[in-house]
C-alpha positions in Angstrom: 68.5 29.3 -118.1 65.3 28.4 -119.6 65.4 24.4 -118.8 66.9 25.1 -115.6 63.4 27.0 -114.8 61.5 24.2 -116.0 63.5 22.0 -113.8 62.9 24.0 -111.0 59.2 23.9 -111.7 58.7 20.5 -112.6 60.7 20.1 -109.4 58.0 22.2 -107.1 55.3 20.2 -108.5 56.0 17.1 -108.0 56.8 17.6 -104.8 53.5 19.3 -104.2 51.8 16.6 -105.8 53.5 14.2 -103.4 52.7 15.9 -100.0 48.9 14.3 -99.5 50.6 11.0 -99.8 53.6 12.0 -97.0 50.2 13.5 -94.7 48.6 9.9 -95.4 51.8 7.7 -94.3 49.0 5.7 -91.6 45.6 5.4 -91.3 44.0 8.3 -89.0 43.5 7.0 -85.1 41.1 8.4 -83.1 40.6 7.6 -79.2 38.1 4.5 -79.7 41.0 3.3 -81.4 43.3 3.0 -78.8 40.6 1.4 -76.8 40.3 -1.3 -79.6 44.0 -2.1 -79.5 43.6 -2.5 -75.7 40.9 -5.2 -76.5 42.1 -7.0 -79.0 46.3 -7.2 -76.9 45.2 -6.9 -73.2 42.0 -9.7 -72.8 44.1 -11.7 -69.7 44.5 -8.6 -68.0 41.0 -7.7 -69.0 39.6 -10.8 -67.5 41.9 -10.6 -64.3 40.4 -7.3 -63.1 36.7 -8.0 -64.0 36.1 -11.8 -63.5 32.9 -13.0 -64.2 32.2 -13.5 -60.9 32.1 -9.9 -60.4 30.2 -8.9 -63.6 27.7 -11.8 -64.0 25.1 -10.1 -61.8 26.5 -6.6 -60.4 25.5 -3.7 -62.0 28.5 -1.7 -61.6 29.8 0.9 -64.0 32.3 0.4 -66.5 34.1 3.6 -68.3 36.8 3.7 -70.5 38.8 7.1 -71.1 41.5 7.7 -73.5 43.7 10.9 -73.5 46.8 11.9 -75.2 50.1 12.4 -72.8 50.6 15.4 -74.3 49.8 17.6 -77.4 51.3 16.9 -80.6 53.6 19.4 -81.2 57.9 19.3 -80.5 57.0 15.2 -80.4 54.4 13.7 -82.4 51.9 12.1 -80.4 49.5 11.7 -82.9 49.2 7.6 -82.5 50.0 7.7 -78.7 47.6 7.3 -75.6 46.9 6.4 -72.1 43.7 4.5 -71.9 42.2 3.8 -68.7 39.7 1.5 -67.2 37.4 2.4 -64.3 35.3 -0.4 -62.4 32.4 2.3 -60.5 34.9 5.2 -61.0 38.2 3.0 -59.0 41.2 2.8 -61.6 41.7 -1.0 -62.1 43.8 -0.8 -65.0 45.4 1.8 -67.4 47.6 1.4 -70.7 50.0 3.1 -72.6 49.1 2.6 -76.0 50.6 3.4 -79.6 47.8 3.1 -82.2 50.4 2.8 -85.0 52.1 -0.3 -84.0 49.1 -1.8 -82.3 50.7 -2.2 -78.6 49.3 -1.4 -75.3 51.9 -1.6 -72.7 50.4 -2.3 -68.9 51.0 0.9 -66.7 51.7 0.1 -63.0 
């Protein structure tokens, strides 16, 4: 009865001692980067929807905004979200992006 306890015990604490490295199974994402995967995957569509010719001299607004889909909860979105890009507050491209694999799908 004795060593089943210690067991048990050694058991508990190993597993405890092994739940910061389940927590830690990716590096933490934050919004900027999801915009960073966008640059470093999407610079053809980047360039396609702000040429130089448009850019060069104008001195439009550029913003960037990143949201999640949803809240994590029932499915983890922790590494997903839709990042959009706004030429003077018009939509001229937006991206579905998961932070984990480093993709950014195009969103029609």
């Amino acid at each position: 009865m004795r060593q089943s306890l210690n067991l048990i015990t050694l058991a508990c604490l190993l597993v405890i001692a092994a739940l910061p490295a389940f927590a830690q199974d990716s590096p933490e994402t934050s919004p900027s980067t999801a915009i960073q995967v966008v640059l470093d995957t999407q610079q053809d569509k980047l360039r396609a929807v702000d040429s130089p010719d448009s850019w060069w001299h104008d001195a439009k607004e550029r913003s960037w905004s990143v949201k999640r889909p949803v809240e994590p909860g029932i499915l983890d979105t922790t590494h997903t979200f839709s990042v959009t890009y706004r030429i003077d507050g018009a939509m001229v491209a937006s991206w579905q992006v998961d932070t984990r694999s480093g993709t950014a799908v195009a969103v029609p």
